[in-house]
C-alpha positions as CSV (number, residue, x, y, z in Angstrom):
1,X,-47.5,24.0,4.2
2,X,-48.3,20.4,3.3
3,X,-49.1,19.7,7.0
4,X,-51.6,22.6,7.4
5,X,-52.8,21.3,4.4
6,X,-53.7,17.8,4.9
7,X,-55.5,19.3,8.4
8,X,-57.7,21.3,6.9
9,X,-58.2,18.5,4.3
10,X,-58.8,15.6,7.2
11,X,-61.5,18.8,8.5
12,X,-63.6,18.8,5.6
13,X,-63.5,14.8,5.4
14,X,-65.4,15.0,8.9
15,X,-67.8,17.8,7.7
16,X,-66.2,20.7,9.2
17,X,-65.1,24.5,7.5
18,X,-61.7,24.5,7.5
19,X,-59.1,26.7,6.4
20,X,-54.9,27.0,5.6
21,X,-52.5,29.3,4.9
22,X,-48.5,29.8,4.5
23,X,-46.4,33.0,5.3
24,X,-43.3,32.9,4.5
25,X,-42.3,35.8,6.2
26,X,-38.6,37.6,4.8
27,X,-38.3,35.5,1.3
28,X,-34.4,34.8,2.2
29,X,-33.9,31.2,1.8
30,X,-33.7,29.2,5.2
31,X,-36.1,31.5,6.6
32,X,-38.7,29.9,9.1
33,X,-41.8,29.5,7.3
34,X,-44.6,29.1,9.4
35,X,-48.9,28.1,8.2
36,X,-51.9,28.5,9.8
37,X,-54.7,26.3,9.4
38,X,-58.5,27.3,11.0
39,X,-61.1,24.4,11.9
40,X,-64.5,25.0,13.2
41,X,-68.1,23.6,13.4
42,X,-69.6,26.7,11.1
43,X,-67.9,28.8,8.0
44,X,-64.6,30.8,8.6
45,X,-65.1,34.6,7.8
46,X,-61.7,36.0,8.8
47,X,-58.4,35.7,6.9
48,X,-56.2,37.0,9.1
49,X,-53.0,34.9,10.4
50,X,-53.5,33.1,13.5
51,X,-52.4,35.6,16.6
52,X,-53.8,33.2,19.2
53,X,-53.4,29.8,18.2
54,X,-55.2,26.8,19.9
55,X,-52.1,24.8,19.1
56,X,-48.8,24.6,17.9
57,X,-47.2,22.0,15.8
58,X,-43.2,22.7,15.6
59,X,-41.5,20.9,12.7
60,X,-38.3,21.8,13.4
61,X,-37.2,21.5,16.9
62,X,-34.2,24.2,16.3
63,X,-36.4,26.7,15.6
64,X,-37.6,27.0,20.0
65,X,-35.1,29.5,20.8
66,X,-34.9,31.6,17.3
67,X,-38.4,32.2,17.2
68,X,-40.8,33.3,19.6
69,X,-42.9,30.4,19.2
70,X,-45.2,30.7,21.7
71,X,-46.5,33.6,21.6
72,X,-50.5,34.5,21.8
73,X,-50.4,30.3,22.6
74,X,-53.1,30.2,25.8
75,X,-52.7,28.4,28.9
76,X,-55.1,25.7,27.4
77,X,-53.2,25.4,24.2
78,X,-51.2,22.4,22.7
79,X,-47.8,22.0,22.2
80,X,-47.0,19.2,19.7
81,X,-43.1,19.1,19.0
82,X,-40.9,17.1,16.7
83,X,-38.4,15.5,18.6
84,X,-37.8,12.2,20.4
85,X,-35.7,14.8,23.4
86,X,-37.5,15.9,26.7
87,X,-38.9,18.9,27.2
88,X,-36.0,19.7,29.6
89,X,-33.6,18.7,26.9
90,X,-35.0,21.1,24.3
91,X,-35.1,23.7,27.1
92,X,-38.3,24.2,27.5
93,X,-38.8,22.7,30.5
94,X,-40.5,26.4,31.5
95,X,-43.3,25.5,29.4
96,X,-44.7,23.1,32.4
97,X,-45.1,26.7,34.5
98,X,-47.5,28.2,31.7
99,X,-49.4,25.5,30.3
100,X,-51.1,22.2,31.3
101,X,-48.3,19.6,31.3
102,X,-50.9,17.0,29.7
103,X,-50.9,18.9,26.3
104,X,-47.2,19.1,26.1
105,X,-45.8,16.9,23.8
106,X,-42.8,15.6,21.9
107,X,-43.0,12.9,19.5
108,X,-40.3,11.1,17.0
109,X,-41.6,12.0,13.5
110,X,-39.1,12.8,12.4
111,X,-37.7,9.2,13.1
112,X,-40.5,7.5,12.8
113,X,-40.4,9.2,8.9
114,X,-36.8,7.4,8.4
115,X,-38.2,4.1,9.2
116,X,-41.4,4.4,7.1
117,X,-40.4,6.7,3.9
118,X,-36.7,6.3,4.4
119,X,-36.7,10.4,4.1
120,X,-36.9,12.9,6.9
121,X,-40.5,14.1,6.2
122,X,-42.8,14.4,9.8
123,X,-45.2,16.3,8.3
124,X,-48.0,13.6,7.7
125,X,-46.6,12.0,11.1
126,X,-47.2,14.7,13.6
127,X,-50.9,14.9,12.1
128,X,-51.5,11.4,13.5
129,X,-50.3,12.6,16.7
130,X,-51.9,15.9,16.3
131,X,-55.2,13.6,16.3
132,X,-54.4,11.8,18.9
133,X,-53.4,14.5,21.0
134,X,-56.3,16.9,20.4
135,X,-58.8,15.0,19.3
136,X,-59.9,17.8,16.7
137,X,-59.5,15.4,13.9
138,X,-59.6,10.9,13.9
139,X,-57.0,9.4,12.5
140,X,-59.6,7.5,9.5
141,X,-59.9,11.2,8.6
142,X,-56.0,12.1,8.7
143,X,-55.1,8.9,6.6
144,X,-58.2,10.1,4.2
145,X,-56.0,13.5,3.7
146,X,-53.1,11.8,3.4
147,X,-54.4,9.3,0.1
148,X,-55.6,11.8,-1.5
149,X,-53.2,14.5,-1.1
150,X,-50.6,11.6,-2.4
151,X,-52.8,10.0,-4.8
152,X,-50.2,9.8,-7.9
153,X,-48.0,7.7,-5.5
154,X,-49.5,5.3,-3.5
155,X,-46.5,3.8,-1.6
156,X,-45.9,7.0,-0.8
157,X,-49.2,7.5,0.7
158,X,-48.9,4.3,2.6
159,X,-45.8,4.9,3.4
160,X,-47.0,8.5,4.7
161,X,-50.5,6.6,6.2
162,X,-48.2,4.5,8.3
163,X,-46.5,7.0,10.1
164,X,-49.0,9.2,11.2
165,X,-50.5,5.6,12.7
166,X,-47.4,5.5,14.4
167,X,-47.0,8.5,16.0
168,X,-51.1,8.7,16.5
169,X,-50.2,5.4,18.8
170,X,-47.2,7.2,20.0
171,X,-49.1,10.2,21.3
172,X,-52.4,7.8,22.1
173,X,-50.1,5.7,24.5
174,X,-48.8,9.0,26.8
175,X,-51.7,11.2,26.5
176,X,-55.6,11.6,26.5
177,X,-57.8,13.5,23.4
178,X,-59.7,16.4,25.1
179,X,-61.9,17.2,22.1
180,X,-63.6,20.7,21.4
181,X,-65.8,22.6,18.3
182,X,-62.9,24.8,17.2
183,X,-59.6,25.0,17.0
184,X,-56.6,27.3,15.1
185,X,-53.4,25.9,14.9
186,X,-50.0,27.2,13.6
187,X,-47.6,24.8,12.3
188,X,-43.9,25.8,12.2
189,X,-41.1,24.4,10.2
190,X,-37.8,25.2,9.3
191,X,-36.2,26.2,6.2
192,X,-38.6,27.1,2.6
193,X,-38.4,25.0,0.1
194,X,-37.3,26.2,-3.3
């Protein structure tokens, strides 16, 4: 939820309508929970959860064969996973068959969280690579999100501000922003919080 959050917070920093949601799904505990967040140029009018997602940010790297994941993703959508393994390793070396190879990506939040917060929390992380990756959102705008979601703590939200730097440079240094107007995304991650 926080990462959906801080999207749709780094959208309205640029002047864009943006929206987020959680569903939780069954309310067992360790239950994938998964949020949607909506950006665009003009104002949102649906509510609905995302069915055909532009992108999809997976958290939890376990979750690829539990859930179906991919579904209603397009050809032209982005794949942004947690993890420092290869597609191949993951076993999702399929994916290369179905969508363009250049907006397939892993990226080491999760490790990259250890070194900078000393916990394992990628969410604010894979948002810098989100930016970099899609272009939807800058990184000026992401790090905006991120001090002010985390304004009661600020070594946490410079602690938080340099990760997402590091993965943005992470993702920067392997791929290419395509930018576009709008854009829904579905972030994924792995058990609920109580």
């Amino acid at each position: 939820m926080t990462a959906a959050d801080l999207l749709a917070l780094a959208a309205f920093e640029e002047g864009r309508h943006a929206q987020s949601f959680p569903n939780f799904g069954s309310e067992r505990m360790g239950a994938p929970v998964v949020s949607y967040c909506r950006l665009s140029e003009g104002p949102i009018r649906t509510r609905e959860p995302v069915v055909a997602p532009d992108c999809l940010i997976v958290i939890d790297p376990t979750l690829v064969h539990q859930v179906d994941l991919f579904s209603g993703l397009s050809g032209a959508g982005y794949v942004l996973v947690n993890t420092s393994r290869s597609f191949e390793e993951l076993g999702l070396a399929s994916l290369g068959a179905t969508y363009r190879a250049e907006r397939l990506l892993g990226a080491p939040a999760t490790e990259v969280a250890l070194r900078r917060l000393g916990r394992p929390l990628p969410n604010a992380a894979l948002l810098g690579g989100f930016a970099a990756l899609t272009g939807q959102v800058s990184l000026p705008a992401v790090i905006t999100a991120i001090r002010h979601r985390f304004a009661d703590n600020e070594d946490v939200a410079e602690a938080n501000v340099a990760a997402a730097t590091d993965v943005h440079d992470y993702v920067r240094a392997l791929s290419a922003p395509a930018p576009g107007s709008a854009l829904e995304a579905v972030v994924v991650t792995g058990a609920r919080a109580t």
